[in-house]
VOBA-1610 file (N, C-alpha, C; in pm, whole numbers, padded with zeros to 5 digits, always signed):
BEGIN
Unk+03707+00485+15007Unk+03596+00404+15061Unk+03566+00291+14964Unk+03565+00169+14993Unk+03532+00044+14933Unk+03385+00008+14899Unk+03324-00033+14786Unk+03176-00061+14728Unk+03135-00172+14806Unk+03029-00130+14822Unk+03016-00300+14903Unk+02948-00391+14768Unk+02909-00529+14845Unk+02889-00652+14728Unk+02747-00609+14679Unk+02688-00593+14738Unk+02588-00556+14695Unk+02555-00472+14576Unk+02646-00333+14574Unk+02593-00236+14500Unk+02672-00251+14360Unk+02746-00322+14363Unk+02862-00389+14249Unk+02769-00510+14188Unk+02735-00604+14248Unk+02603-00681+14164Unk+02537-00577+14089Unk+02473-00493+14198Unk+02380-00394+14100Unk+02394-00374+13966Unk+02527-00302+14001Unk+02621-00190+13898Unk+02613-00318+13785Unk+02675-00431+13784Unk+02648-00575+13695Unk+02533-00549+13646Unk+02428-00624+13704Unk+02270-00640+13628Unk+02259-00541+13566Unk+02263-00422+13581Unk+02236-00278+13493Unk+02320-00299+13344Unk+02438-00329+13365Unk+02524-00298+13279Unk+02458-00438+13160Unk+02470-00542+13204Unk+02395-00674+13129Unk+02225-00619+13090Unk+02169-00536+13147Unk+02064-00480+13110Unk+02042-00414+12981Unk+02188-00297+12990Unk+02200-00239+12903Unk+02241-00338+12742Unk+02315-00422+12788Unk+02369-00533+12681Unk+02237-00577+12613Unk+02157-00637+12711Unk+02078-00690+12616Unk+01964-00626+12536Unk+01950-00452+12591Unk+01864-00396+12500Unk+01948-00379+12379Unk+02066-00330+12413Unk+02177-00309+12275Unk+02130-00375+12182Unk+02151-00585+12233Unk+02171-00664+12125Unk+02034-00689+12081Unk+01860-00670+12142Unk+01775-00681+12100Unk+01724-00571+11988Unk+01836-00467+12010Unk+01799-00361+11891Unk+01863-00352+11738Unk+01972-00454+11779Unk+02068-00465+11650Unk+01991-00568+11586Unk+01979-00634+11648Unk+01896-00814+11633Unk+01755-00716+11517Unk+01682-00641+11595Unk+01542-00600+11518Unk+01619-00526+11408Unk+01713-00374+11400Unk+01745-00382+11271Unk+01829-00497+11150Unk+01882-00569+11221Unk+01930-00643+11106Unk+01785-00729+11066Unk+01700-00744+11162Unk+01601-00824+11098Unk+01550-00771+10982Unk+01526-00646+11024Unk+01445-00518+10931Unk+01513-00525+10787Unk+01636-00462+10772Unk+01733-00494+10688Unk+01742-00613+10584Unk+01735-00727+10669Unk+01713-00869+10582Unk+01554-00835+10534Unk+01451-00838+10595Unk+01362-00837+10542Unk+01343-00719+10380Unk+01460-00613+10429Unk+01405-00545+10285Unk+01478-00603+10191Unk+01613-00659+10267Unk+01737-00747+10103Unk+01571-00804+10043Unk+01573-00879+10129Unk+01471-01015+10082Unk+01330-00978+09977Unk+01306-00851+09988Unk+01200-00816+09940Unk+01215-00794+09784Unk+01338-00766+09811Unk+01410-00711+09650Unk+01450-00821+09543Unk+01461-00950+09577Unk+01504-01070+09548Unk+01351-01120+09388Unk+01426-01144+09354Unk+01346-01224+09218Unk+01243-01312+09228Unk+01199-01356+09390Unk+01116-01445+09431Unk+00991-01368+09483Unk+00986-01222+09446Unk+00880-01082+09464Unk+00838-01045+09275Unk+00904-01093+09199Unk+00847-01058+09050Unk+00735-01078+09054Unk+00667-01034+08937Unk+00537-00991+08939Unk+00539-01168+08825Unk+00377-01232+08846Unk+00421-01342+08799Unk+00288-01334+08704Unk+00182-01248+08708Unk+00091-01200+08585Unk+00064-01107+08594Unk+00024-01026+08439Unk-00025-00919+08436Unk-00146-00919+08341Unk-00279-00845+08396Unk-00353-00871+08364Unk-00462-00712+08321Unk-00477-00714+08192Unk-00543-00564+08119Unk-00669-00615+08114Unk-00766-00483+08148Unk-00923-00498+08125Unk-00917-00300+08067Unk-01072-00318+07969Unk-01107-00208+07969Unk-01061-00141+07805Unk-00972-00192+07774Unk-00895-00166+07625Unk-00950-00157+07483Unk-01001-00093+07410Unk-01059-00125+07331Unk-00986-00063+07182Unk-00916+00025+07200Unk-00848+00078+07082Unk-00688+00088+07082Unk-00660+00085+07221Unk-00544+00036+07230Unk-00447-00148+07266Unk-00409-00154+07225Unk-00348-00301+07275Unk-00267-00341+07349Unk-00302-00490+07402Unk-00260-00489+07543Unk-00126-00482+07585Unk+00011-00496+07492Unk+00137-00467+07477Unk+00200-00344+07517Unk+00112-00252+07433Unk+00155-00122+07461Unk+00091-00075+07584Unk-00039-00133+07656Unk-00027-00087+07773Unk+00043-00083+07884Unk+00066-00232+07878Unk+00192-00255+07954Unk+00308-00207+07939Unk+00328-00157+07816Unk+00509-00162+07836Unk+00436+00025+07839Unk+00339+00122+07848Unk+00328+00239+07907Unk+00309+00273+08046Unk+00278+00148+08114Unk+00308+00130+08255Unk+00384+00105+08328Unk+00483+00074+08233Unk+00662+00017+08268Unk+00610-00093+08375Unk+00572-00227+08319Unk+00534-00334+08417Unk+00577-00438+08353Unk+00669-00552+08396Unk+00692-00655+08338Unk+00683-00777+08451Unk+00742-00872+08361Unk+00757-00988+08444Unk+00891-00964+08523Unk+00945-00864+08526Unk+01100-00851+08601Unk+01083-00755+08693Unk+00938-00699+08708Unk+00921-00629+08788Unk+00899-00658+08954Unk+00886-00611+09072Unk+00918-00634+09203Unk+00757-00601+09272Unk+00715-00679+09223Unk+00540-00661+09277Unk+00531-00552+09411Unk+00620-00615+09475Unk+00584-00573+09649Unk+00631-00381+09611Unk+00739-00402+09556Unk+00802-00181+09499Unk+00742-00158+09438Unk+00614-00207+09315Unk+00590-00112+09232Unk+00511-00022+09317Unk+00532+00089+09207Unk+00460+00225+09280Unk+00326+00219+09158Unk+00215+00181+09212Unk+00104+00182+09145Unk+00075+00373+09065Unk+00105+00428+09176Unk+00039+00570+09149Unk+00169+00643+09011Unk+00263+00558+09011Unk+00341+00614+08926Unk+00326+00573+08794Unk+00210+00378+08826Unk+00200+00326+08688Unk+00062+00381+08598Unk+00016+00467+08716Unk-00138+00556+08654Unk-00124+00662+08576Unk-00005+00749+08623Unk+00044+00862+08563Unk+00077+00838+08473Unk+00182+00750+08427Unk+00237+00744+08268Unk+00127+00652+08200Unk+00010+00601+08213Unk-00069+00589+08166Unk-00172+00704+08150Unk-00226+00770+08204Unk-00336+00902+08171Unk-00246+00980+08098Unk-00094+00977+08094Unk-00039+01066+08015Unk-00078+01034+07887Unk-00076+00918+07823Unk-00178+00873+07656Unk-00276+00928+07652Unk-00278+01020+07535Unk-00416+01056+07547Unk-00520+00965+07504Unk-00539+00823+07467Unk-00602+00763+07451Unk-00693+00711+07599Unk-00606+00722+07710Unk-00660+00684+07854Unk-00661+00779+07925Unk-00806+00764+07969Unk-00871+00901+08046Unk-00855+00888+08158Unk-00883+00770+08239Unk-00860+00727+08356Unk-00773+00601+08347Unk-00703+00533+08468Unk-00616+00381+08489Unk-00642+00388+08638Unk-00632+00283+08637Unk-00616+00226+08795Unk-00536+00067+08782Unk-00452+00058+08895Unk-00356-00017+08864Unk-00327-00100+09061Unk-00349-00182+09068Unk-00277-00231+09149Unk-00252-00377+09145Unk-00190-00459+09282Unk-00110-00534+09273Unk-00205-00629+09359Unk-00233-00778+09315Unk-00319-00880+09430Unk-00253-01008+09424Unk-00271-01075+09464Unk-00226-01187+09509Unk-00297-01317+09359Unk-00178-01391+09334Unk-00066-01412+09418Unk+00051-01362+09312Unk+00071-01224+09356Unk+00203-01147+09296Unk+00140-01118+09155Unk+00045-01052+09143Unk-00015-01015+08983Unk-00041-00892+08968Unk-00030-00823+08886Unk-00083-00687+08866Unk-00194-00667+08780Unk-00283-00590+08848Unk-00438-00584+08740Unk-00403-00408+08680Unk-00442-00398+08572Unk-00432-00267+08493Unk-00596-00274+08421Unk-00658-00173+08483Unk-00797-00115+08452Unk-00776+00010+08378Unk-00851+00046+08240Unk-00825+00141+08165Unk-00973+00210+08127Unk-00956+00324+08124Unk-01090+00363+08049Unk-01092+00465+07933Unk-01100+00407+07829Unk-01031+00474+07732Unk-01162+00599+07684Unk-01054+00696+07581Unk-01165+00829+07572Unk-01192+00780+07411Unk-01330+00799+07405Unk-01364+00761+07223Unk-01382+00908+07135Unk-01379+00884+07027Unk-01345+00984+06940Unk-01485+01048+06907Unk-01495+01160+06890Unk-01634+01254+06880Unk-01654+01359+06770Unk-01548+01342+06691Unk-01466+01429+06554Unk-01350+01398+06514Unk-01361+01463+06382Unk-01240+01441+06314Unk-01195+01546+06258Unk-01106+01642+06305Unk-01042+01766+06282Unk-00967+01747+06182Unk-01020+01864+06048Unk-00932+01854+05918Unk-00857+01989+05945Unk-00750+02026+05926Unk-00657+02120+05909Unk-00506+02127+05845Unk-00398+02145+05888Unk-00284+02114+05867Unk-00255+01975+05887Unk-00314+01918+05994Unk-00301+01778+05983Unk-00441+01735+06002Unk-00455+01607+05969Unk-00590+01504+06018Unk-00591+01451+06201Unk-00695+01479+06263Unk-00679+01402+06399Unk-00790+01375+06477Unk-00837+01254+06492Unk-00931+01208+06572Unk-00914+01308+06717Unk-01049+01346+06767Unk-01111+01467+06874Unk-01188+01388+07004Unk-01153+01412+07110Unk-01208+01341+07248Unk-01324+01464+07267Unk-01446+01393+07354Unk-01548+01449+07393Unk-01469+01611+07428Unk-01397+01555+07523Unk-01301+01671+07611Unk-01224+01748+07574Unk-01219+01749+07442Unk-01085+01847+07320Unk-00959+01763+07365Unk-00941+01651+07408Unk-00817+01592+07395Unk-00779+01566+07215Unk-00666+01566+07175Unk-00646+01561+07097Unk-00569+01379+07051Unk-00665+01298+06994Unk-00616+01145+06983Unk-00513+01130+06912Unk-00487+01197+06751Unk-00399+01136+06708Unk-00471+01119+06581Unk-00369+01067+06511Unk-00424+00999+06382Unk-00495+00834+06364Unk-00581+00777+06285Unk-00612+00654+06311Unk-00723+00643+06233Unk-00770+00507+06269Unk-00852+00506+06158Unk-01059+00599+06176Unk-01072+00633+06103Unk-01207+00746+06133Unk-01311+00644+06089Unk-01364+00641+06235Unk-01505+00619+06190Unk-01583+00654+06105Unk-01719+00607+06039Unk-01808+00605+05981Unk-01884+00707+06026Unk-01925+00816+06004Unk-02017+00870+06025Unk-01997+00994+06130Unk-01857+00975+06143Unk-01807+01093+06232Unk-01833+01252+06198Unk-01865+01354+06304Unk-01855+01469+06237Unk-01723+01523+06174Unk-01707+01635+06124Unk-01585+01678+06094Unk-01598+01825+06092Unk-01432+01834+06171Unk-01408+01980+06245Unk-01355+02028+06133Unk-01400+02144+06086Unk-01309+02220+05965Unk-01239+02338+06055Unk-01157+02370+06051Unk-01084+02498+06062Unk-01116+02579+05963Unk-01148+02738+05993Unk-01196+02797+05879Unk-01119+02907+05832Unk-01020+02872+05705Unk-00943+02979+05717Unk-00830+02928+05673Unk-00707+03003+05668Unk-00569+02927+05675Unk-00511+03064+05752Unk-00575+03179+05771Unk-00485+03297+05808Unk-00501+03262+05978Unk-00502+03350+06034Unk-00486+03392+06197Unk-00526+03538+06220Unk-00607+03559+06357Unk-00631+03628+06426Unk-00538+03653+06516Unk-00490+03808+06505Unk-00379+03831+06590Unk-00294+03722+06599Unk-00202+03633+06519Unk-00104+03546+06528Unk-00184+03388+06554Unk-00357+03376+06652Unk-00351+03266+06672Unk-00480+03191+06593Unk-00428+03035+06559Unk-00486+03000+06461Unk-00584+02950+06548Unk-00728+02905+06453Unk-00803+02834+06503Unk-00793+02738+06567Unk-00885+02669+06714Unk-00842+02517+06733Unk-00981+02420+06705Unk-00917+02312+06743Unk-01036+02205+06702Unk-01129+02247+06863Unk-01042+02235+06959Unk-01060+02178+07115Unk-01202+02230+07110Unk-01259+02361+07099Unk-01352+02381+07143Unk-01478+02345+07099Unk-01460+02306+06918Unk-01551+02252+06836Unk-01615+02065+06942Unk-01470+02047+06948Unk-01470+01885+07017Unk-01543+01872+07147Unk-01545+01974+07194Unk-01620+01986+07359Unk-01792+02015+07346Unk-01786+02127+07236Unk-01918+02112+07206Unk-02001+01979+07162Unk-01975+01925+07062Unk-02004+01784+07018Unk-01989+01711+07116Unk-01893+01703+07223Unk-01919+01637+07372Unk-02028+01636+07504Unk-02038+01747+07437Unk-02180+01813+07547Unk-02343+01761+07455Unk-02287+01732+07335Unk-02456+01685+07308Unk-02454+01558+07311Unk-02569+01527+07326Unk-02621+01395+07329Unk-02619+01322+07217Unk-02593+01162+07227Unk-02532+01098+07064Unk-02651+01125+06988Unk-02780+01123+07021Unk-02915+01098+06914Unk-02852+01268+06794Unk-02838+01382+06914Unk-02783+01477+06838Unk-02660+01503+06776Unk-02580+01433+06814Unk-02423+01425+06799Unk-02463+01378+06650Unk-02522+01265+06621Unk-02508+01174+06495Unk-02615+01275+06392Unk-02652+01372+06460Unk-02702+01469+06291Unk-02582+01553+06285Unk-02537+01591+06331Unk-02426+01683+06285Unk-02350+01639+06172Unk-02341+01672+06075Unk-02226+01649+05994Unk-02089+01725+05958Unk-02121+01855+05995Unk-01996+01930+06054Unk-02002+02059+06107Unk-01887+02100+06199Unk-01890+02207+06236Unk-01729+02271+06207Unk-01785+02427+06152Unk-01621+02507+06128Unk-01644+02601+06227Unk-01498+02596+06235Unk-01436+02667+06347Unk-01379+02831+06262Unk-01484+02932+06280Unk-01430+03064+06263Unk-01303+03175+06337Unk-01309+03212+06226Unk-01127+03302+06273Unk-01157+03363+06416Unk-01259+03422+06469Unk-01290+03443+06554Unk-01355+03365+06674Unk-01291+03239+06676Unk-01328+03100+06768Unk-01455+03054+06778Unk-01543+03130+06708Unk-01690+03078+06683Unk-01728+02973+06628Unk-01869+02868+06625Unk-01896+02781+06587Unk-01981+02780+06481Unk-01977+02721+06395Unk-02084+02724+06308Unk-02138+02569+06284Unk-02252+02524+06330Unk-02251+02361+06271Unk-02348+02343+06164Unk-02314+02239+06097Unk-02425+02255+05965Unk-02506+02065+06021Unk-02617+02053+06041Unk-02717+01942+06050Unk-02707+01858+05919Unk-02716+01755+05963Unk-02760+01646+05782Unk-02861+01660+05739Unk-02849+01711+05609Unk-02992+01734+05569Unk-03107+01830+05644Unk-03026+01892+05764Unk-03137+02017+05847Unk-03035+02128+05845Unk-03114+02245+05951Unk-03031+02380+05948Unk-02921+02371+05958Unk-02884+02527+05959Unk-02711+02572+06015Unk-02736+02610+06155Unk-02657+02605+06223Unk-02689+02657+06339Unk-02584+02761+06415Unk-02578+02838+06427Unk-02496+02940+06423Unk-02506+02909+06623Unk-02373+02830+06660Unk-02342+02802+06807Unk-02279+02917+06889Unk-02197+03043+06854Unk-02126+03129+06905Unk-01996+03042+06990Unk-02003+03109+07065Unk-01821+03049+07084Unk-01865+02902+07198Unk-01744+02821+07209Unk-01771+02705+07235Unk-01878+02743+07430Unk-01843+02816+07502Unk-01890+02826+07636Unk-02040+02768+07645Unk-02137+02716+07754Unk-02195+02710+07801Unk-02232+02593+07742Unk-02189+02526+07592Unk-02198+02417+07564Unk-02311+02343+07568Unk-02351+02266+07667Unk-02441+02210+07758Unk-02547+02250+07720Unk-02532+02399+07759Unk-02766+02454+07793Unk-02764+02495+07605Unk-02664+02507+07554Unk-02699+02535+07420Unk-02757+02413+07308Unk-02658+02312+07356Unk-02680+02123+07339Unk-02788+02163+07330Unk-02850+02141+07433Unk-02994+02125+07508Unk-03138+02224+07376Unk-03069+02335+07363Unk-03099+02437+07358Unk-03181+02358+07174Unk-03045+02342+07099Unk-03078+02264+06988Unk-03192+02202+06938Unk-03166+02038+07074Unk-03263+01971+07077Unk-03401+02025+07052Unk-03435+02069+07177Unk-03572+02120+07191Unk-03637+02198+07064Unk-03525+02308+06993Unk-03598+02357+06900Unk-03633+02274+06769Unk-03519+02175+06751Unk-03510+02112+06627Unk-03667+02003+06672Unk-03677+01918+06827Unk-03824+01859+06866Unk-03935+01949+06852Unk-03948+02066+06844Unk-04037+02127+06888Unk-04047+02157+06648Unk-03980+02153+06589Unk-04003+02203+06437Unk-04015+02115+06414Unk-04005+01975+06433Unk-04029+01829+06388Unk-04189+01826+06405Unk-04232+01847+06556Unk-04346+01791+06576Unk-04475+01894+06502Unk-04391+02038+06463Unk-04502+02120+06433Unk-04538+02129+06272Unk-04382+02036+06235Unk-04391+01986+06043Unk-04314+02118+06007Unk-04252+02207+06073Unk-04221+02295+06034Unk-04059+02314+05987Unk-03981+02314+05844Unk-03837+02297+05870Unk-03785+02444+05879Unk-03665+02430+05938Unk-03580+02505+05975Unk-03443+02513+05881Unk-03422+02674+05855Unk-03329+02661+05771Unk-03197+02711+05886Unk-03249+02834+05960Unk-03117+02821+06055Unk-03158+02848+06207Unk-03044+02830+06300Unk-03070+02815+06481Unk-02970+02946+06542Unk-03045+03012+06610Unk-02875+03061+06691Unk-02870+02991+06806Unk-02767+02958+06853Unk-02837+02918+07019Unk-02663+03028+07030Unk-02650+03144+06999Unk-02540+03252+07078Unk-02547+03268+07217Unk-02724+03276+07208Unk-02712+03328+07353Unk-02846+03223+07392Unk-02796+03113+07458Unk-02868+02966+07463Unk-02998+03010+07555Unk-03010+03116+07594Unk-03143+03185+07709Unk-03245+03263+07550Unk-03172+03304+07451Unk-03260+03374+07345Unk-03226+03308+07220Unk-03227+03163+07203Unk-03288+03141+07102Unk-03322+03196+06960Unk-03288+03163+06863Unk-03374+03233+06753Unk-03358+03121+06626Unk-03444+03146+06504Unk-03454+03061+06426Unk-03517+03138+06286Unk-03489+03093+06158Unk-03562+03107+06045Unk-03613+02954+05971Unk-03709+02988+05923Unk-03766+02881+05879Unk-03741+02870+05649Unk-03752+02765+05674Unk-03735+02703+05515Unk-03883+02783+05444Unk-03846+02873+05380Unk-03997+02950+05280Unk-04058+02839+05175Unk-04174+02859+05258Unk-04318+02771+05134Unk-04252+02758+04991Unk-04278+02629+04935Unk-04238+02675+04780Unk-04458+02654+04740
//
């Protein structure tokens, strides 16, 4: 049986139908394609880079810890990858990093400041947070973490971290009487005041209500003229204290 004319046109237009979705789909991936060659091209470099926020570190080494240059591909960088190897320093607590126009990268830093200075086997500037900074130059007036001891408890030695968290939890007016605190074999605190009591802290936990705990007693012996030779704040809910004897 013979097709008639009709259904053979058909059979045509369909087939040219099919052609031209074909070639409108090759057409969109090669577009796609060019567009990513193109993206990759040297005319996507990053053409400034720009640091805020820095204060102890410099702006060289931030950059080259963000792996960001002028050879870099603005449109690929992976911002979230240039945050990570930045918070990995322990000098930067937080980063934020992205990319604006026209082709620049901004790098925001917020660096952690030092709150002690841990003497032991080695010397090392102490973050609010027990991060451990490094060596560098020590402020004026810093407390200082003693390790107390050279032996070990059951194999493990004293650390700074928890001395450093405490001193993080108080407030600077209190932070700046401290003149030091040792760290006992048994992870306990002991801090000694400038020129005021000892204060016998117990182990670094609760931090905070013990801070607190300080204050109030050391305000409350100020205002009554009364000095204090030592504090417990062990148990920051019971308090206790001895006083400096009449001469």
């Amino acid at each position: 049986m013979g097709v008639s004319t009709s259904r053979l046109a058909e059979w045509i237009r369909s087939r040219r139908g099919h052609r031209r979705r074909a070639l409108i789909a090759v057409g969109s991936i090669a577009l796609v394609i060019g567009g990513v060659v193109a993206s990759r091209t040297s005319v996507f470099d990053v053409r400034g880079i720009d640091v805020s926020g820095a204060d102890h570190l410099h702006r060289p080494r931030i950059v080259r810890i963000a792996g960001v240059s002028n050879a870099t591909n603005a449109l690929w960088l992976d911002e979230g990858v240039a945050e990570r190897r930045l918070e990995a320093e322990p000098w930067i607590a937080d980063a934020d990093v992205r990319v604006t126009l026209p082709l620049t990268v901004e790098i925001v830093v917020h660096e952690r400041a030092p709150v002690a200075v841990a003497r032991g086997m080695v010397t090392s500037l102490m973050a609010a947070d027990g991060t451990v900074l490094g060596s560098g130059t020590v402020p004026r007036g810093l407390p200082v973490i003693e390790l107390g001891g050279a032996g070990s408890v059951e194999g493990i030695r004293p650390s700074p971290v928890g001395a450093a968290r405490a001193l993080g939890a108080m407030g600077p007016a209190l932070r700046a009487q401290v003149a030091r605190v040792r760290v006992l074999l048994d992870g306990t605190l002991e801090i000694r005041l400038r020129g005021g009591p000892t204060v016998r802290f117990g182990t670094p936990e609760d931090a905070e209500r013990k801070a607190e705990t300080i204050r109030r007693v050391l305000a409350w012996a100020g205002s009554e003229g009364t000095p204090l030779r030592t504090i417990s704040v062990v148990s920051a809910l019971a308090p206790a204290a001895t006083f400096v004897a009449p001469t």
